[in-house]
matplotlib code that plots the C-alpha trace (Angstrom):
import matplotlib.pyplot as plt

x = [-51.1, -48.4, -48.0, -47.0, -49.8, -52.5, -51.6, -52.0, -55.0, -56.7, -55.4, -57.3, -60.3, -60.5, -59.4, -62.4, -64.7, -64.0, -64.3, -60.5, -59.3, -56.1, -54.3, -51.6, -48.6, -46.3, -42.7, -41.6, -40.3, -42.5, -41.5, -40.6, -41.5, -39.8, -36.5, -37.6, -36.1, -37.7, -37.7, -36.4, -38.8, -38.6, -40.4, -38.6, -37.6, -38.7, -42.1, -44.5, -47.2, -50.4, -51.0, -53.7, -55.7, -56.9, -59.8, -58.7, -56.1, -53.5, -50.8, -51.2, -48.4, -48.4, -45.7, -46.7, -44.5, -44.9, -43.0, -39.4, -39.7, -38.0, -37.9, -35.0, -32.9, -35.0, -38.2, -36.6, -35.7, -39.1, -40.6, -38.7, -39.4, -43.7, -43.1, -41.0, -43.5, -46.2, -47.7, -48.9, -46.2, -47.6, -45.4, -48.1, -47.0, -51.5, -54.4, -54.7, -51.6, -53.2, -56.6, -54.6, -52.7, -55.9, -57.7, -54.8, -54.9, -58.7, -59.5]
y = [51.8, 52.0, 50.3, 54.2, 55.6, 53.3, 54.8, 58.5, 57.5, 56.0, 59.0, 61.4, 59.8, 59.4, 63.4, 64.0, 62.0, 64.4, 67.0, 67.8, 70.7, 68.1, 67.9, 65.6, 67.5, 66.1, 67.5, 64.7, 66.6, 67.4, 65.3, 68.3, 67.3, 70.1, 68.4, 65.1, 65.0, 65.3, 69.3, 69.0, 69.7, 73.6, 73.9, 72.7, 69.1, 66.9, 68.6, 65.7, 64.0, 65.1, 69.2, 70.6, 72.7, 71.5, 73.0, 76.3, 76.8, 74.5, 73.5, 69.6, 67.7, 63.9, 61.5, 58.9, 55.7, 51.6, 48.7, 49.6, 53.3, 55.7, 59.8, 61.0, 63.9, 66.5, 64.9, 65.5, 69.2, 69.4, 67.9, 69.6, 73.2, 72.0, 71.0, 74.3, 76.7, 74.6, 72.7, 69.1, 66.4, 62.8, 60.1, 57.5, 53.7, 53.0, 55.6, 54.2, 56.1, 59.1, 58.3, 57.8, 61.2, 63.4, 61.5, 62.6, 65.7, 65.7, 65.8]
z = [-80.3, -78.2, -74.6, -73.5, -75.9, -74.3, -70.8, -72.6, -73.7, -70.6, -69.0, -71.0, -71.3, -66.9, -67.1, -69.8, -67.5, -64.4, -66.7, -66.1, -69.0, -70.5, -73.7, -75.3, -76.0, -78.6, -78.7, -81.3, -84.9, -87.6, -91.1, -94.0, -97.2, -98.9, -97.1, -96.5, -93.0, -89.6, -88.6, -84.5, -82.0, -81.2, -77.8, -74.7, -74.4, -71.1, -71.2, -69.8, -72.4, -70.5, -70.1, -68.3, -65.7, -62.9, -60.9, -59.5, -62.0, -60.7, -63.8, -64.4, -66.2, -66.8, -68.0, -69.2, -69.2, -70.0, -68.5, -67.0, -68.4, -66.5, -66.7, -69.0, -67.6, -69.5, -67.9, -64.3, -64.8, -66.3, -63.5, -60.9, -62.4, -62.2, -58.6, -58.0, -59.1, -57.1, -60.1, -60.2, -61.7, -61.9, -63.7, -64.5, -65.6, -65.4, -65.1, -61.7, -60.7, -62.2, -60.2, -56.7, -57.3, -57.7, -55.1, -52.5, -53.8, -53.2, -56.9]

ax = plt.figure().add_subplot(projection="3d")
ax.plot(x, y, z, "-o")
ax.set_aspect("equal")
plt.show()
């Protein structure tokens, strides 16, 4: 696993545990047998690793990131729109930021 995919992980399991609906979204390309090459991802790029719903219906988006990662620009527009239309946005290097974020938020 990953450094990046053990944050996802951690993530998920804390949103299980406070029974948090959450998701991993994957927006990498499919591999095409038929023509051996990786089909491109069709949804909208930037969309954050972690979806979800938080209590009251509030959208939930997570990026995940290891080390020195930072947001590309398709993860800032991404995260701007969430923000915009009064959604949660939480870049997360450890669950921990995840865990201080909802805990503002009274989560």
């Amino acid at each position: 696993m990953t450094p990046e995919g053990a944050v996802v992980r951690a993530c998920l399991d804390f949103l299980e545990i406070k029974q948090i609906v959450a998701w991993r979204n994957n927006t990498t390309g499919v591999y095409d047998p038929a023509t051996k090459r990786m089909r491109k991802n069709s949804g909208r790029n930037g969309v954050a690793d972690i979806l979800g719903c938080l209590p009251g219906g509030r959208f939930l988006a997570i990026e995940c990131k290891a080390g020195r990662g930072k947001l590309s620009a398709d993860q800032v527009e991404f995260q701007r729109d969430i923000i915009r239309q009064g959604g949660l946005h939480i870049v997360a290097y450890r669950v921990e930021d995840v865990i201080e974020v909802l805990k503002e938020e009274g989560i």
